[in-house]
Backbone as CSV, one residue per row, in Angstrom:
resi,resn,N_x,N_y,N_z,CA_x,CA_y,CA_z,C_x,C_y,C_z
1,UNK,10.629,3.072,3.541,10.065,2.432,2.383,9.188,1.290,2.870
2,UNK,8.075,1.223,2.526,6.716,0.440,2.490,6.735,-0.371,1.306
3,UNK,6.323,-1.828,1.486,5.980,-3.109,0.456,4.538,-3.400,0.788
4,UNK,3.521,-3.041,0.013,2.163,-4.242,0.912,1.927,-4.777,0.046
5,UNK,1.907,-5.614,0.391,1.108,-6.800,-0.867,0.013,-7.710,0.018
6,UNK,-1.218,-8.183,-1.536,-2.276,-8.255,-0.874,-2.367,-9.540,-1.215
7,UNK,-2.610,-10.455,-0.469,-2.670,-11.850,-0.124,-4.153,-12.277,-0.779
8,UNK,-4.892,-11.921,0.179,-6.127,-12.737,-0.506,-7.565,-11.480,-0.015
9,UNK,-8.513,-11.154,-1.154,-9.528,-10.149,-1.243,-8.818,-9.111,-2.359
10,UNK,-9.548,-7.972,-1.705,-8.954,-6.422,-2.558,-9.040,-5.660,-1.315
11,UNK,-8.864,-4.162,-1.889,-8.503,-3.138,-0.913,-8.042,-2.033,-1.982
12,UNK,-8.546,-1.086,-1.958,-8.156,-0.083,-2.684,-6.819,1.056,-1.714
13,UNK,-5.792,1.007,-2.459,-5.123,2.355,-1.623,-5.371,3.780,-2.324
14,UNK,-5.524,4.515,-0.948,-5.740,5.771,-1.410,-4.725,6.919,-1.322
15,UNK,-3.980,7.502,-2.370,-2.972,8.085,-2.273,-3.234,9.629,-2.995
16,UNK,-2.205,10.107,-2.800,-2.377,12.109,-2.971,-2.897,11.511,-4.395
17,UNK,-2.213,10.854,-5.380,-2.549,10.961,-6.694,-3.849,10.451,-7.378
18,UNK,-4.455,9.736,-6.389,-5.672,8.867,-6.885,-6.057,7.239,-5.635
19,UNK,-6.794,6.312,-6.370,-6.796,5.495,-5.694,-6.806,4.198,-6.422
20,UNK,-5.950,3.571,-6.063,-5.830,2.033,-7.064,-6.209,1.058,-6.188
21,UNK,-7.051,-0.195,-7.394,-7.497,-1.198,-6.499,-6.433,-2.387,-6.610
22,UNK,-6.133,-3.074,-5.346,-5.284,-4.117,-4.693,-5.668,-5.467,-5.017
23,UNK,-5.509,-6.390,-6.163,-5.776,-7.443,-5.570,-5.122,-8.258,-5.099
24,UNK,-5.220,-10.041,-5.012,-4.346,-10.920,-4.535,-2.885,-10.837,-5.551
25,UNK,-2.275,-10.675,-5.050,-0.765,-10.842,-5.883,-0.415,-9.537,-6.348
26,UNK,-0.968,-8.449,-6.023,-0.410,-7.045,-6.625,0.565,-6.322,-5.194
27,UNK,1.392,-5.841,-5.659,2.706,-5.346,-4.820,2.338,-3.792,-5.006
28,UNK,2.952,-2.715,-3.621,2.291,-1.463,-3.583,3.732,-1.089,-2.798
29,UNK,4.392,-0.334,-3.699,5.659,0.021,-3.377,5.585,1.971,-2.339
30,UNK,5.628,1.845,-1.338,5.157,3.295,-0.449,6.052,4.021,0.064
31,UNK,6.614,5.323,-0.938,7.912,5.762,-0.061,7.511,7.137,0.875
32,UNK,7.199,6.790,1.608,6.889,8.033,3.015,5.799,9.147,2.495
33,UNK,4.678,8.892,1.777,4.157,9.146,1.483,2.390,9.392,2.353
34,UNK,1.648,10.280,2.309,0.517,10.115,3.151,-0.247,8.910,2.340
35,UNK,-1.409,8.225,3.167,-1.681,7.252,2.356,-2.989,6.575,3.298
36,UNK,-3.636,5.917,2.582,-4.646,5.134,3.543,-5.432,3.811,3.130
37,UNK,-5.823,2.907,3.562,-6.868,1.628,3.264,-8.090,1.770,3.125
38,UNK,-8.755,1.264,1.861,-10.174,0.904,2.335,-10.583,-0.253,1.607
39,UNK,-11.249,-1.221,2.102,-11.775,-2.286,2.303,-13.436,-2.288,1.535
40,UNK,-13.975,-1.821,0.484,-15.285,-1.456,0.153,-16.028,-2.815,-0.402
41,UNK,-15.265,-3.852,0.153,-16.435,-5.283,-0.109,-16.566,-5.516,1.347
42,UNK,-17.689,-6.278,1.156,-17.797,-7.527,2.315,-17.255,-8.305,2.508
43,UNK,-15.708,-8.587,1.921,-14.740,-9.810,2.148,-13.698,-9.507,2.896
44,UNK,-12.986,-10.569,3.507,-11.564,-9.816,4.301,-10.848,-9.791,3.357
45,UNK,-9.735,-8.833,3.702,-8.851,-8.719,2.870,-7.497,-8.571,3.930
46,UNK,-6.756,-9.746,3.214,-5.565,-10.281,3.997,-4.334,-9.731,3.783
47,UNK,-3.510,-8.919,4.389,-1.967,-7.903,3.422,-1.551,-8.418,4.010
48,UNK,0.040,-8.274,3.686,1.292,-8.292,4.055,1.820,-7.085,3.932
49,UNK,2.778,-6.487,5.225,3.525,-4.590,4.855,5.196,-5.442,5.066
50,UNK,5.898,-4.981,4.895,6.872,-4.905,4.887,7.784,-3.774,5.018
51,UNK,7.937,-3.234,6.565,8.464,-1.602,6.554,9.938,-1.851,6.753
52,UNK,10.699,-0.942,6.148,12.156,-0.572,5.848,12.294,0.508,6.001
53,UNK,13.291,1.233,7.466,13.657,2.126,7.509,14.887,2.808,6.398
54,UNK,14.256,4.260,6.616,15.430,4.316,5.680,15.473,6.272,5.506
55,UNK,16.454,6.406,5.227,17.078,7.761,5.240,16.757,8.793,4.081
56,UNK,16.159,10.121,4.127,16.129,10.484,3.342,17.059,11.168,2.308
57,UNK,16.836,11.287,1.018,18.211,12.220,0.213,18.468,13.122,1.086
58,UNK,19.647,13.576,0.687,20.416,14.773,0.926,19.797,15.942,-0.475
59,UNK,19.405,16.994,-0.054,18.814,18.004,-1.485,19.974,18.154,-1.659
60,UNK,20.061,18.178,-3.058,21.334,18.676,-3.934,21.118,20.033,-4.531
């Protein structure tokens, strides 16, 4: 399990379902999922990740 949160700029994440834009103070909860960054201003953009290992279900 993935936390990023975006400190200061934007950043759009791009995920299977679409792509949402990041700004300062928005939280991006990522559970093992494919996924990627992009950066489409001229500003930096500052994150924080926060990775947590962690186990997957058991299929029931």
């Amino acid at each position: 399990m993935d936390y990023a949160v975006c400190l200061e700029g934007e950043v759009w994440a791009v995920l299977d379902e679409g792509e949402t834009l990041m700004r300062p103070g928005d939280v991006l909860i990522q559970r093992g999922t494919y996924h990627a960054w992009s950066n489409r201003s001229d500003r930096v953009c500052r994150m924080l990740f926060i990775l947590i290992d962690a186990e997957p279900l058991p299929n029931h």
